[in-house]
Structure formats: structure tokens, C-alpha cells
N, C-alpha and C positions, 0 to 999 in steps of 0.2 A: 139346850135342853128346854123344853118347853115349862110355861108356868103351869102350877098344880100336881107337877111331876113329882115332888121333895114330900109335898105335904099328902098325897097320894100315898108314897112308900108307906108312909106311919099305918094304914091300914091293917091288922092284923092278917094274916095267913087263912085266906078258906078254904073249907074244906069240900066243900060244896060250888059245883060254878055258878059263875051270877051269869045274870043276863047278859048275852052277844051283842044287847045295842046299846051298850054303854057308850057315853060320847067318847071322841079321840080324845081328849083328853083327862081322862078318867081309866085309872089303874086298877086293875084287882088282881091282887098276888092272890095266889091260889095253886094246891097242890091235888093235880084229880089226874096224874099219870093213867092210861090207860093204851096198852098196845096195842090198837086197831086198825093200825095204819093210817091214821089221823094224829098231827101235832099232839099233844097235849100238854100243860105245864106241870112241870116234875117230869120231866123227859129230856132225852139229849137227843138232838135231832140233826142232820146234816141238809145246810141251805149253803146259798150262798153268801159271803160276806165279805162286804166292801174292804179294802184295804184302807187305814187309819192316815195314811200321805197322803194318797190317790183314791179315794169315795168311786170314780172311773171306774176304778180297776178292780178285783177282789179273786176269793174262790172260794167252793165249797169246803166249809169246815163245818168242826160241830161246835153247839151251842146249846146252854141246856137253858129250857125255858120256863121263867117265874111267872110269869099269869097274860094277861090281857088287857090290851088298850081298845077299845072300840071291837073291829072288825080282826084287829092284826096282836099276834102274838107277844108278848115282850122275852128278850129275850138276853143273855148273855153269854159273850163267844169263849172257849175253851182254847189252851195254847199247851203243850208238851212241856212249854221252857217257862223257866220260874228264870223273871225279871227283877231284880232289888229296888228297881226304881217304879215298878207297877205295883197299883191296890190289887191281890189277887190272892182267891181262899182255893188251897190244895183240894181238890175230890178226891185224889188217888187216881189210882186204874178203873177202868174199864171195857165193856166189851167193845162201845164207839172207837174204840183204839185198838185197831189190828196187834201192834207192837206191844200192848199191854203197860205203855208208859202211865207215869202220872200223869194228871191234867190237873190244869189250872184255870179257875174261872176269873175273866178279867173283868173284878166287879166296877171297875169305873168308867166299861163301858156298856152302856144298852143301846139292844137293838131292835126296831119294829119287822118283825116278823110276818111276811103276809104265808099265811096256811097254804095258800095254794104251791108257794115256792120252796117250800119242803121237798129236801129230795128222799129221805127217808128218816123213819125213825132209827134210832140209834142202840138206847137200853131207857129203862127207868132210873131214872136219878133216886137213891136212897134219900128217906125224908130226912135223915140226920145232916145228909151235904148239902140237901135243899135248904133247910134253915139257915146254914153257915153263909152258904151263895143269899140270901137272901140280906140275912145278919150283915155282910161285907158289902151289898150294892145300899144299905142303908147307909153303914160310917160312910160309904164310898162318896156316897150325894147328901152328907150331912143332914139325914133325916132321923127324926128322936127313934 
């Protein structure tokens, strides 16, 4: 994890985006969902992503996304299956989910997100699951 990452989280939640040329390492959570066929955070979006064994290897899933590093997105990956041994906050259903399962956000992990590698948007993430996903990647990276 890079340094400034932890002490970044403690940022409160904007509502407003900030500037796009924020350095890489510099965070801003931030909920400004907006379905236009571009990312946005407070969105579930479907990229690709690396597999946790194999960084190699991966595939597109969804991932709903809490704000901005620089240029690239921040983002955190969504799984069907509730782990006992993973940090991860319940969303529920959605429409990113053909099958209508629950999802689960794996808040102990983030992901840099580049916009361009969006394969589509997904749904808007409700602001009540966003705070939780937000709430969970803080205990998750021990940020106040």
C-alpha cells in the first residue's frame, strides 16, 4: 500500500469532485454517481481485475468505486460469496448482478482503477452502502 494511503482515508466524504490532478498519491473519497457512461464514484462498474494469487491473471468483475487517486479511479472489488475469514460490508442485491445475489465488498482490498478500462457501468451504489464500503475500507486499513 502506498504511504499517505491510511492517513488520506480519514478525509471526510465529498460531495463535490475535486480536482483530476491531484498527485498519485493523494485520495479523495467522494460520492458524485452520475450514469453517463463514464466511471464515477458511488457507482458499480465492471473492469477487469487482477486475481489476489496471480496479479497475471484476472477477469472482469464488478467493483464499486469510492473516489480518486490522481488520474485513476479508487476502487473496491464486489464477490457473491460471504468469506468468514475476509473484511467485507454486505451491499445486498443488485442490478450489476444478473442472478440478483447479494454482494459483498472486499473492503481490504483496493483497487487503482484506470477510467479508460471500464467496460461498463453497472448501477449507482446507494449512498447508505457507500458510507458502509467506505466505513469498512477505513477499520479495514486502520484509518481513524
Amino acid at each position: 500500500m502506498r504511504p499517505g494511503l491510511i492517513s488520506s482515508l480519514s478525509r471526510l466524504v465529498r460531495k463535490n469532485a475535486p480536482s483530476t490532478e491531484a498527485p498519485d498519491d493523494q485520495l479523495h473519497i467522494e460520492y458524485t454517481p452520475c450514469l453517463d457512461g463514464d466511471p464515477d464514484p458511488g457507482e458499480v462498474v465492471w473492469t477487469w481485475v487482477p486475481y489476489e494469487e496471480d496479479p497475471k491473471q484476472g477477469k472482469d468483475r464488478p467493483v464499486v468505486i469510492i473516489g480518486r487517486r490522481g488520474a485513476n479511479l479508487l476502487g473496491v472489488p464486489l464477490t457473491s460469496k460471504a468469506h468468514a475469514n475476509e473484511q467485507q460490508v454486505t451491499i445486498g442485491p443488485g442490478p450489476w448482478d444478473q442472478a440478483g445475489r447479494t454482494s459483498y465488498a472486499k473492503v481490504e482490498r483496493l483497487l487503482d482503477v484506470d477510467p479508460q478500462q471500464v467496460r461498463r457501468e453497472g448501477a449507482v451504489l446507494e449512498r447508505m452502502h457507500f458510507d458502509q464500503v467506505v466505513a469498512g475500507v477505513r477499520r479495514a486499513h486502520h484509518s481513524p
